[in-house]
C-alpha positions, 0 to 999 in steps of 0.5 A, spaced: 527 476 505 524 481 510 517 480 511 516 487 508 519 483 501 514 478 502 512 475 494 505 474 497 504 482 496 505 483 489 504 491 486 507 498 487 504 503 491 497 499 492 499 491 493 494 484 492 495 481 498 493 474 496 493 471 504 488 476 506 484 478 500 484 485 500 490 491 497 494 494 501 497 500 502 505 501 502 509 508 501 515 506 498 519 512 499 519 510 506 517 503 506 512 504 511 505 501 511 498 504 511 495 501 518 489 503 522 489 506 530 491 499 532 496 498 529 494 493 524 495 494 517 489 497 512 486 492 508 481 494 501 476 491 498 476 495 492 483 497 488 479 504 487 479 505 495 487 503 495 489 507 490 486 514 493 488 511 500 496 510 497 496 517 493 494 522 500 499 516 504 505 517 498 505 524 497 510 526 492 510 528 484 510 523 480 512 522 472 507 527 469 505 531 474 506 539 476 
């Protein structure tokens, strides 16, 4: 199992990572993270924060949407 599989971060779009205790962002039509300049990946405290940070990362519509 990649990394990128890890159990330990469980969700769609916005996942728990329960290591670090924060959510993470991940576009999974690409399959890549949201990171900071660094290279590090983002963390949030806040599901809110995540979700907003995930729909401008993962653009693309979605069921429902026009």
């Amino acid at each position: 199992m990649t990394h990128d599989q890890s159990p330990r971060l469980h969700g769609y779009g916005v996942r728990w990572d329960t290591e670090a205790r924060c959510y993470r962002v991940r576009n999974e039509c690409t399959g890549a993270w949201l990171c900071k300049p660094n290279g590090e990946r983002s963390g949030f405290s806040s599901f809110t924060e995540a979700f907003s940070a995930w729909r401008l990362f993962e653009v693309h519509k979605r069921p429902g949407e026009q």
